[in-house]
PyMOL Python script that loads the backbone (N, CA, C, O; Angstrom):
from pymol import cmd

cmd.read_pdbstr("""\
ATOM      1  N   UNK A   1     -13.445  49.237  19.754  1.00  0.00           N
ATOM      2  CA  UNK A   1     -13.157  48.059  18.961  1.00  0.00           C
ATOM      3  C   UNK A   1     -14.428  47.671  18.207  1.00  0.00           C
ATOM      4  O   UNK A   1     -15.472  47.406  18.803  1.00  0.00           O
ATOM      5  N   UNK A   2     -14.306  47.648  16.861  1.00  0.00           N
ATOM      6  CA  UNK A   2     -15.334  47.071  15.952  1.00  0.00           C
ATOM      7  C   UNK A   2     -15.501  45.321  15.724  1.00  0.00           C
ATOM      8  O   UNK A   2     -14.570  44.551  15.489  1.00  0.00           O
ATOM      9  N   UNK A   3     -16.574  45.054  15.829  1.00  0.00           N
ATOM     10  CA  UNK A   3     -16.977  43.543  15.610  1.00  0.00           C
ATOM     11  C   UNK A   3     -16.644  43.357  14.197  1.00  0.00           C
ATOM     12  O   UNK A   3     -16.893  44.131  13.274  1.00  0.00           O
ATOM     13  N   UNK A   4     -15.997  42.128  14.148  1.00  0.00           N
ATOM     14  CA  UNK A   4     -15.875  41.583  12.559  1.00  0.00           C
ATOM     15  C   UNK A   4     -16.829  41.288  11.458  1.00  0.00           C
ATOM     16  O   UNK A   4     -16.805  40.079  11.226  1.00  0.00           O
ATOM     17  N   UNK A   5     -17.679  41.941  10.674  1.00  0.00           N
ATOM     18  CA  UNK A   5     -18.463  41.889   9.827  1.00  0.00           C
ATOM     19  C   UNK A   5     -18.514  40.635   9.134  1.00  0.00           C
ATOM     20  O   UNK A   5     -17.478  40.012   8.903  1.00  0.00           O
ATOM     21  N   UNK A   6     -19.756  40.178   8.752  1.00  0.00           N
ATOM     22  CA  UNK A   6     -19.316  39.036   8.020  1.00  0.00           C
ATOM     23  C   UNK A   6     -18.760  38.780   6.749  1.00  0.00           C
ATOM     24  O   UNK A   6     -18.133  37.796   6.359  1.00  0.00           O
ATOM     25  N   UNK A   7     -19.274  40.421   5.817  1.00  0.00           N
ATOM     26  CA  UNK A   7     -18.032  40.270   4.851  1.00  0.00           C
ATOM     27  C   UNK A   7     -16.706  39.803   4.942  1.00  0.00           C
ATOM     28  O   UNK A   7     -16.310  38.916   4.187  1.00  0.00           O
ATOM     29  N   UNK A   8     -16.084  40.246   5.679  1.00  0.00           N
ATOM     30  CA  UNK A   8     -14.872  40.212   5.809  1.00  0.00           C
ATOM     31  C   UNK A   8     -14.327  39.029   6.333  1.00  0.00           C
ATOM     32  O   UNK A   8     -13.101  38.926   6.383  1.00  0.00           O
ATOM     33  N   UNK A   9     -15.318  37.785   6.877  1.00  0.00           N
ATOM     34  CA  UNK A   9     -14.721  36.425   6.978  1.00  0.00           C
ATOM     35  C   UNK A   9     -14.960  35.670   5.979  1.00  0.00           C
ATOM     36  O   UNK A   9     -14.975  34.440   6.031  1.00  0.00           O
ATOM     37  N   UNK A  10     -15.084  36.084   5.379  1.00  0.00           N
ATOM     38  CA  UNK A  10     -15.109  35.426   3.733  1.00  0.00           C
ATOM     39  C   UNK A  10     -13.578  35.455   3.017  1.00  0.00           C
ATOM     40  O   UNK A  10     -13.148  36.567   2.711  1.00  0.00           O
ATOM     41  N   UNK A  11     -13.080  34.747   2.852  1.00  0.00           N
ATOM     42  CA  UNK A  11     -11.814  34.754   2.006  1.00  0.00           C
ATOM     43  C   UNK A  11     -11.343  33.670   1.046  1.00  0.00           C
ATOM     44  O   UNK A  11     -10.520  32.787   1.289  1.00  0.00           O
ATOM     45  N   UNK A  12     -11.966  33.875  -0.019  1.00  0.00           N
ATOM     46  CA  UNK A  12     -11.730  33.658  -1.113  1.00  0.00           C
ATOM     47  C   UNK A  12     -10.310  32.643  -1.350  1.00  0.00           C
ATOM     48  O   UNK A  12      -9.335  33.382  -1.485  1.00  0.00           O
ATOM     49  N   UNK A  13     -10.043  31.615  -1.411  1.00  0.00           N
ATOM     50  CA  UNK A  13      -9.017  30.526  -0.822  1.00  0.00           C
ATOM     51  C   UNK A  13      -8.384  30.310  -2.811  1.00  0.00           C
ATOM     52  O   UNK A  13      -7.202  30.433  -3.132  1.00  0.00           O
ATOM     53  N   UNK A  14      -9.306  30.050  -3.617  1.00  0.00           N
ATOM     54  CA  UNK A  14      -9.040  30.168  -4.820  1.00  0.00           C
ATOM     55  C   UNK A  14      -9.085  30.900  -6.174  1.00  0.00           C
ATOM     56  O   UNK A  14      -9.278  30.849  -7.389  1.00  0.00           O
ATOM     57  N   UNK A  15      -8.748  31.662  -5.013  1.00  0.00           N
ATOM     58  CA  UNK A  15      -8.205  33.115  -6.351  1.00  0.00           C
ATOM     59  C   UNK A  15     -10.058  33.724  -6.913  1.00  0.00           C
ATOM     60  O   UNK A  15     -10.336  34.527  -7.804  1.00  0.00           O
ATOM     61  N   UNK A  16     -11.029  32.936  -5.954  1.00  0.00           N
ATOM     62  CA  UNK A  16     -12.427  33.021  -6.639  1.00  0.00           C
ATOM     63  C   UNK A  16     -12.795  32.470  -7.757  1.00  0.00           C
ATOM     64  O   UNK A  16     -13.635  32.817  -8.588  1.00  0.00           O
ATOM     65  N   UNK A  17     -11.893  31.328  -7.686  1.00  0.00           N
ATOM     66  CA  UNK A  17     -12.580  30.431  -9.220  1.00  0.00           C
ATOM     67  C   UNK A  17     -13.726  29.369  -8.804  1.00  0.00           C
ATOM     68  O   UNK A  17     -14.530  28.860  -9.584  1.00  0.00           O
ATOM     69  N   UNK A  18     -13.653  29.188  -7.695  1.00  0.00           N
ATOM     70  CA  UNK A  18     -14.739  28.167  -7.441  1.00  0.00           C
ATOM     71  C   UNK A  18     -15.741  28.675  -6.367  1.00  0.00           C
ATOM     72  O   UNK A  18     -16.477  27.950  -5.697  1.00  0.00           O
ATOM     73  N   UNK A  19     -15.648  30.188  -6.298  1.00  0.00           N
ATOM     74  CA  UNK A  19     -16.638  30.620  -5.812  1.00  0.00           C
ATOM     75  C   UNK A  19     -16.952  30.343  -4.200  1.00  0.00           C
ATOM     76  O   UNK A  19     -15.999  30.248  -3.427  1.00  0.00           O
ATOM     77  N   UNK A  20     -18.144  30.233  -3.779  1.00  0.00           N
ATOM     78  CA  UNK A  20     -18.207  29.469  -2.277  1.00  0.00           C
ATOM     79  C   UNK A  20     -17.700  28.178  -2.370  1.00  0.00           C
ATOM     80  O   UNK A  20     -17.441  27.780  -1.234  1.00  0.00           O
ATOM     81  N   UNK A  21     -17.444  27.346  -3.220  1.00  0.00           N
ATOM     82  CA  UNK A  21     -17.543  26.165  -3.042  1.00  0.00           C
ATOM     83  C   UNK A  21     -15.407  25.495  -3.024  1.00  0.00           C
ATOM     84  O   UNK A  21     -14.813  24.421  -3.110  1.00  0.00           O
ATOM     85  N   UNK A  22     -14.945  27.397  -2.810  1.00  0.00           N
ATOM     86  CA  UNK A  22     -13.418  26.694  -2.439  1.00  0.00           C
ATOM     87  C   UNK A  22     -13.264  26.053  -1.255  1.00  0.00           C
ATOM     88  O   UNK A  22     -12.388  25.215  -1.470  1.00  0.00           O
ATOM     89  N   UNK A  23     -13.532  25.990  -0.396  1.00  0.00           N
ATOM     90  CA  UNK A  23     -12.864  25.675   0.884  1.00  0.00           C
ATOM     91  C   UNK A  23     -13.383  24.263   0.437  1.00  0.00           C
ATOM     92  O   UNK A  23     -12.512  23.429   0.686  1.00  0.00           O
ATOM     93  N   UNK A  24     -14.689  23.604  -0.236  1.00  0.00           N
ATOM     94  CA  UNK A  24     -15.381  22.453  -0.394  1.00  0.00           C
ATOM     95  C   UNK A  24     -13.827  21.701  -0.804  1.00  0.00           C
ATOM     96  O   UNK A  24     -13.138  20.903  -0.168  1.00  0.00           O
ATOM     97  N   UNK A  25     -13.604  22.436  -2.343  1.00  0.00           N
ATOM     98  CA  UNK A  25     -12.823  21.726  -2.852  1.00  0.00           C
ATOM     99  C   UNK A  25     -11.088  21.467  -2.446  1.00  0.00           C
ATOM    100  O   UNK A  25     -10.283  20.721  -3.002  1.00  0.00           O
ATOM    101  N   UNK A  26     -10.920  22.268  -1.426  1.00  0.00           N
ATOM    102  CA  UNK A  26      -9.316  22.238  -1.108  1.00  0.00           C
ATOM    103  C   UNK A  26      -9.690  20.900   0.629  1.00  0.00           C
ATOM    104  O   UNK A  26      -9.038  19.865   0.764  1.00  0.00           O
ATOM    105  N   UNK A  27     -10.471  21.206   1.344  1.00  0.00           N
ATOM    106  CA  UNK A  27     -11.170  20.295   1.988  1.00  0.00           C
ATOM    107  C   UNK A  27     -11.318  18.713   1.424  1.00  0.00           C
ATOM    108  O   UNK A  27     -11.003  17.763   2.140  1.00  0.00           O
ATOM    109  N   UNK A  28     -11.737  18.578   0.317  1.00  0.00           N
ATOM    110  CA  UNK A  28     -12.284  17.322  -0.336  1.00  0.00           C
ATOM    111  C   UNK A  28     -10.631  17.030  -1.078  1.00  0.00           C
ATOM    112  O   UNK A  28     -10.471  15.818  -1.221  1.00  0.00           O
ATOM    113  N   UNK A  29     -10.017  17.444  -1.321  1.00  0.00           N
ATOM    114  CA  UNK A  29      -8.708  17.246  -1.743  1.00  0.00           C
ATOM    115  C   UNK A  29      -7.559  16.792  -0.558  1.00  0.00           C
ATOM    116  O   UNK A  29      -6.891  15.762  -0.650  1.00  0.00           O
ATOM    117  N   UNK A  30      -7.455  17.852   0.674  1.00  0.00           N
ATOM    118  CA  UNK A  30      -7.007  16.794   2.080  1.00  0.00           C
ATOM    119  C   UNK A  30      -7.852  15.590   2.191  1.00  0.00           C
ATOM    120  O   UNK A  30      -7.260  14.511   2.192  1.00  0.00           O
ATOM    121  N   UNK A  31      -9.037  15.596   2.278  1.00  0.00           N
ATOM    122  CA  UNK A  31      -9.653  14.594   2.586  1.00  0.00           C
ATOM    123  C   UNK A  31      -8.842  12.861   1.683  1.00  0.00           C
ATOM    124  O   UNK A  31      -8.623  11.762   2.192  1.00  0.00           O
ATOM    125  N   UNK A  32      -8.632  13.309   0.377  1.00  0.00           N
ATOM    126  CA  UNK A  32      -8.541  12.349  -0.539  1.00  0.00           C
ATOM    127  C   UNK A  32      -7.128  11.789  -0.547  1.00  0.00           C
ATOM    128  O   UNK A  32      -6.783  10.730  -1.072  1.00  0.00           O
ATOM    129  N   UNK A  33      -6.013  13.041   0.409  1.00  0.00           N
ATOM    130  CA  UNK A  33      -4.808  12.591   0.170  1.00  0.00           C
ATOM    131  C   UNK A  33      -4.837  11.448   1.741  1.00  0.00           C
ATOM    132  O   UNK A  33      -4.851  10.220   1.819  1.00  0.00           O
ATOM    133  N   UNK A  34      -4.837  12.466   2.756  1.00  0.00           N
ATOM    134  CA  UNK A  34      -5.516  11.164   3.932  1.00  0.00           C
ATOM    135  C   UNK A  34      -6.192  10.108   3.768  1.00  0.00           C
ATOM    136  O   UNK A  34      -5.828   9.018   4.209  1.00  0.00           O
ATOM    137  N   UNK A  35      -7.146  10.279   3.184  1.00  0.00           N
ATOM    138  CA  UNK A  35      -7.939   8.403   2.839  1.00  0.00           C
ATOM    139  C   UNK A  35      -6.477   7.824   2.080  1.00  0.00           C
ATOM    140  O   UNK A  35      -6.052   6.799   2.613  1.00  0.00           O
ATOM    141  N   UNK A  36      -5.554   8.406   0.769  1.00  0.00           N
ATOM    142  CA  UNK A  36      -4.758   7.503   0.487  1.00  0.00           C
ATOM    143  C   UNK A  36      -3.412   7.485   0.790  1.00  0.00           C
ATOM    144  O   UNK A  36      -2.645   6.813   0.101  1.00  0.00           O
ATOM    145  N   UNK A  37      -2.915   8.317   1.993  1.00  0.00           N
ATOM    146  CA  UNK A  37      -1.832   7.330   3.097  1.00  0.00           C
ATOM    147  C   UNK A  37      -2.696   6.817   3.966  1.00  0.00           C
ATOM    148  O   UNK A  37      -1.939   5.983   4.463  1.00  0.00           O
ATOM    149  N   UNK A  38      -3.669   6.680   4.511  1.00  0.00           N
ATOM    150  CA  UNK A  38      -4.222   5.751   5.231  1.00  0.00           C
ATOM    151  C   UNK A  38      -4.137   4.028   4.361  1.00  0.00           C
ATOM    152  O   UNK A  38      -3.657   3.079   4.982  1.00  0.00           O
ATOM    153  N   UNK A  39      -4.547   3.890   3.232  1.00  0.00           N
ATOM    154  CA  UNK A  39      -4.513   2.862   2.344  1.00  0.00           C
ATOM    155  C   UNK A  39      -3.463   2.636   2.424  1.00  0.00           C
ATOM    156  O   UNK A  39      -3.283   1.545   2.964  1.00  0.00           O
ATOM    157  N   UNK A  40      -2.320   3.287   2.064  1.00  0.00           N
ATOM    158  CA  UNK A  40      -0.884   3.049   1.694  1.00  0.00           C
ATOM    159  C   UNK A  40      -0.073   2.290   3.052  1.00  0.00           C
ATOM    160  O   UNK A  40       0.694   1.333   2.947  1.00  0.00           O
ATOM    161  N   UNK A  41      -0.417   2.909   4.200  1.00  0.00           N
ATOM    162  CA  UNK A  41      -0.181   2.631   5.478  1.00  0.00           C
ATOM    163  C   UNK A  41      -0.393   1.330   5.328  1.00  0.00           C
ATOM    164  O   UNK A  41       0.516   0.515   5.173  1.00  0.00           O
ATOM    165  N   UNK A  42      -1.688   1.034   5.367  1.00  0.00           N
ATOM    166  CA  UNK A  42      -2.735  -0.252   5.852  1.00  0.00           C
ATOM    167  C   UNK A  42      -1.714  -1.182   5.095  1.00  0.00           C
ATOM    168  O   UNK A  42      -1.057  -2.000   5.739  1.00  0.00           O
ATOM    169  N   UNK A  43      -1.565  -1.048   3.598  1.00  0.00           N
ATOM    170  CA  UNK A  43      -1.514  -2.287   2.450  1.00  0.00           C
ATOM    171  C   UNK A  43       0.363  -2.160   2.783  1.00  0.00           C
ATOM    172  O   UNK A  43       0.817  -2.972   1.977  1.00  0.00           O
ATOM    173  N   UNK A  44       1.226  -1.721   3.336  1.00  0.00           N
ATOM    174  CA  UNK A  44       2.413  -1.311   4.049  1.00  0.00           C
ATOM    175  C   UNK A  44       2.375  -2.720   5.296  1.00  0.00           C
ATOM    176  O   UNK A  44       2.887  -3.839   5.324  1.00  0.00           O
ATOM    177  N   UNK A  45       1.625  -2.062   6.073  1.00  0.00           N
ATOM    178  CA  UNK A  45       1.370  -3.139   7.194  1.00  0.00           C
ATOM    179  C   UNK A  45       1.176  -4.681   6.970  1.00  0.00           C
ATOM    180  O   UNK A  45       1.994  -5.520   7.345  1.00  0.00           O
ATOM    181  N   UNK A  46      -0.059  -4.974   6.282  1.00  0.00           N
ATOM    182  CA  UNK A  46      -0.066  -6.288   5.774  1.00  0.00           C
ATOM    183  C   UNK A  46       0.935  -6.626   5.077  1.00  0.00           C
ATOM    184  O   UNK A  46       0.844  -7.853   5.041  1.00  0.00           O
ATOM    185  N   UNK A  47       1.951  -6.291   4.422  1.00  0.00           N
ATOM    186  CA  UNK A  47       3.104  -6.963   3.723  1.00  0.00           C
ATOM    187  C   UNK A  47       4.400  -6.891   4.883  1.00  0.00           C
ATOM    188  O   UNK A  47       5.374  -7.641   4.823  1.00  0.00           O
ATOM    189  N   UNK A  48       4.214  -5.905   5.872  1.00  0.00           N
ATOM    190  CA  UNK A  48       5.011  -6.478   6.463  1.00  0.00           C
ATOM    191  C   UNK A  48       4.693  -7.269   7.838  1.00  0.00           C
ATOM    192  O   UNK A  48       5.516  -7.438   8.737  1.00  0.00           O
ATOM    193  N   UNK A  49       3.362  -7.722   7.844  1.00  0.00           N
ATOM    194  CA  UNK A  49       3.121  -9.041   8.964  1.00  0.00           C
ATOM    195  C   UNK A  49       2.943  -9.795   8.129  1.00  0.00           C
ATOM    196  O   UNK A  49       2.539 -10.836   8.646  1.00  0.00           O
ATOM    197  N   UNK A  50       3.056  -9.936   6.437  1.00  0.00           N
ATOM    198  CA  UNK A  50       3.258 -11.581   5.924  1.00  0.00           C
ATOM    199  C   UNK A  50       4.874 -11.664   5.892  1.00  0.00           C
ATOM    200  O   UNK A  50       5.333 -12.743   6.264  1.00  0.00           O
ATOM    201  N   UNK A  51       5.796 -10.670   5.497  1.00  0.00           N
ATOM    202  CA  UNK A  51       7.207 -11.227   5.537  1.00  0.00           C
ATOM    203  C   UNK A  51       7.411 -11.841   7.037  1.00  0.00           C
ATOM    204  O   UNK A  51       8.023 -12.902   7.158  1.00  0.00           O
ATOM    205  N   UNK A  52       6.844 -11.099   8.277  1.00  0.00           N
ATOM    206  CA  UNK A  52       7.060 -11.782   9.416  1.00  0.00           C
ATOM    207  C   UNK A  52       6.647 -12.918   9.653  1.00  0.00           C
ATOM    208  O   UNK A  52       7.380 -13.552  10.411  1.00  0.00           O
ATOM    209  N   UNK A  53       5.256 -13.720   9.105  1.00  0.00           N
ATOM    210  CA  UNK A  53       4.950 -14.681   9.166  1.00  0.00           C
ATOM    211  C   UNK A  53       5.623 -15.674   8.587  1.00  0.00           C
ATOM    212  O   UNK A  53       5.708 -16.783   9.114  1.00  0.00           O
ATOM    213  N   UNK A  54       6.223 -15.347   7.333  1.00  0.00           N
ATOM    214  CA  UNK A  54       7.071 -16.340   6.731  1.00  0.00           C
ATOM    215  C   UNK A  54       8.248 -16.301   7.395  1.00  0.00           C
ATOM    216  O   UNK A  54       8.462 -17.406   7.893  1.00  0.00           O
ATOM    217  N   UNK A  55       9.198 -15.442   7.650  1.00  0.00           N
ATOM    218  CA  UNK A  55      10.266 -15.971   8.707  1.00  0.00           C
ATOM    219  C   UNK A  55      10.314 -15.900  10.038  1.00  0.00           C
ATOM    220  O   UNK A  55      11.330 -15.481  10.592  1.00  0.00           O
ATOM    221  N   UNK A  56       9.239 -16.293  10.724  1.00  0.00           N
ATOM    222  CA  UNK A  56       8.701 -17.246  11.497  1.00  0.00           C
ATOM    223  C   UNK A  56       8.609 -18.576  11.120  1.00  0.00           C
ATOM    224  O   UNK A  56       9.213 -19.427  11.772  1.00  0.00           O
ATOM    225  N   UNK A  57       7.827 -18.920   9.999  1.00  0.00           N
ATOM    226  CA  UNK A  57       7.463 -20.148   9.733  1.00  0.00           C
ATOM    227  C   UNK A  57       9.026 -21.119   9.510  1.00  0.00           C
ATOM    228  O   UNK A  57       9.448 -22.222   9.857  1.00  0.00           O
ATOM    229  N   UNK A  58       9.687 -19.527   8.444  1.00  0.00           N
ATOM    230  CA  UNK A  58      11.096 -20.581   8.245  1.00  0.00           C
ATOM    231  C   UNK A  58      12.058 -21.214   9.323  1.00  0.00           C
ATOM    232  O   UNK A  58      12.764 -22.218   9.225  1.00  0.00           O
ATOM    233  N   UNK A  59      11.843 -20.114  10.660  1.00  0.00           N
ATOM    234  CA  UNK A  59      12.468 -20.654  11.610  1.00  0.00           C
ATOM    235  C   UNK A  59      11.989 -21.906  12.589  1.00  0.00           C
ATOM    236  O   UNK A  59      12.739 -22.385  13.438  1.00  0.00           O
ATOM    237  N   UNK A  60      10.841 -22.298  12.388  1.00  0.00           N
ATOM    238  CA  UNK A  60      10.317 -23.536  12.744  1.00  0.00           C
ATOM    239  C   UNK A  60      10.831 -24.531  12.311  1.00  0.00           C
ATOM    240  O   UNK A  60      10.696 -25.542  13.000  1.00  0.00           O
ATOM    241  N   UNK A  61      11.498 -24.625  11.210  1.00  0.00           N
ATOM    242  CA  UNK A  61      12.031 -25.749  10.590  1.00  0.00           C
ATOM    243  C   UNK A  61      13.087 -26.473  10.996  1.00  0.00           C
ATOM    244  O   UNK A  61      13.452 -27.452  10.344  1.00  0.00           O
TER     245      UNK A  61
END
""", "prot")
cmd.dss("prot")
cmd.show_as("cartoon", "prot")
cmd.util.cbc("prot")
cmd.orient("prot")
């Protein structure tokens, strides 16, 4: 059995248009969709603990 060379863990993710720096950019692109369902989540949440707060409040009445 032959050890895996390090050529050969190299694989080229974008067709080699961005050189070493694909994995950067497909990496930094998950990164950007996660940061914005995380936001989406968050600003999701706060609108729905103000509708709860208001009918709460209405049922105090």
């Amino acid at each position: 059995m032959t050890p895996i060379s390090l050529d050969t863990t190299y694989i080229p993710l974008l067709h080699g248009a961005g050189g070493a720096y694909d994995e950067a950019i497909i990496f930094g692109g998950i990164g950007v969709i996660l940061v914005a369902l995380a936001y989406l989540s968050w600003r999701a949440s706060k609108g729905k603990e103000e509708r709860r707060k208001k009918r709460k409040a209405r049922r105090k009445r």
